[in-house]
N, C-alpha and C positions, 0 to 999 in steps of 0.2 A: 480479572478475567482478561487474558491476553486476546487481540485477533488471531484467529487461524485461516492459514493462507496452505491454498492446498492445490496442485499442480494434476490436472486431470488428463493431461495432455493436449486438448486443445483448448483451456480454457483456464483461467487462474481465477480459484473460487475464494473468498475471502471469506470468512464466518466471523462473526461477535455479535456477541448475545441472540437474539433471534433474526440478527439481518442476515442476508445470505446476498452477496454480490458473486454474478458471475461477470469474468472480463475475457473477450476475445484473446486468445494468446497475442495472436497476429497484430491486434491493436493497440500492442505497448509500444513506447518510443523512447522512454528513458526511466531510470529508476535512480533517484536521488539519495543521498543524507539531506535532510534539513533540518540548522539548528537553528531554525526562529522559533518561537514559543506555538504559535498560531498557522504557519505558515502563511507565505504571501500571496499567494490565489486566495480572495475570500470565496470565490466562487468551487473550489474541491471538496470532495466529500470525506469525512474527516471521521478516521475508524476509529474509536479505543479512548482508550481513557488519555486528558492531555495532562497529565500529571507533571510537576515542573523537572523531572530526574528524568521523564524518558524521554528516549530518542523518538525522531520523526522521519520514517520513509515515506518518501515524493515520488506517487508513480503516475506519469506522464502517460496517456492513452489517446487514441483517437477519438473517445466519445468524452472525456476529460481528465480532470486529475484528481487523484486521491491522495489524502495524507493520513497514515497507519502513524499512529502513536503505538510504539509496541517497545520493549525492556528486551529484545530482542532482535535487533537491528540486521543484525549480520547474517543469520536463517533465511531473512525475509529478504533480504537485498539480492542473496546467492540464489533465490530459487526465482524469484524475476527477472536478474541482468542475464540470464539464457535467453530470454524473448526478446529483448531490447534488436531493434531492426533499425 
């Protein structure tokens, strides 16, 4: 089960499994590739399965940062790097 990352206009909803993160649009600051296995904030919240083949987007916020394990990196990056401020 992949996250779903869903653009509501003022807010960027992440869904997996039965979490439901909502993130302030406004409060993004940057949206990464990271290819470490774990990512290096031990302190982000960490969506999806971390299976050793997937990629890892790093999204940087004002209230902190999340790491998205998702097999689909490029969806997820395109519909974030709009908010990046």
């Amino acid at each position: 089960m992949e996250p779903k990352v869903i653009d509501d206009g003022q807010n960027i909803i992440i869904k997996w499994q039965f979490s439901k993160i909502v993130i302030p649009s406004e409060g993004i600051k940057e949206v990464l590739s990271d290819d470490t296995y774990g990512g290096n904030d031990p302190k982000a919240l960490r969506i999806g399965f971390p299976y050793g083949s997937t990629d890892r987007v790093l999204l940087r916020t004002n209230e902190g940062n999340y790491l998205i394990y998702t097999s689909n990196p490029h969806t997820i990056t395109k519909k974030l790097k709009k908010y990046v401020q």
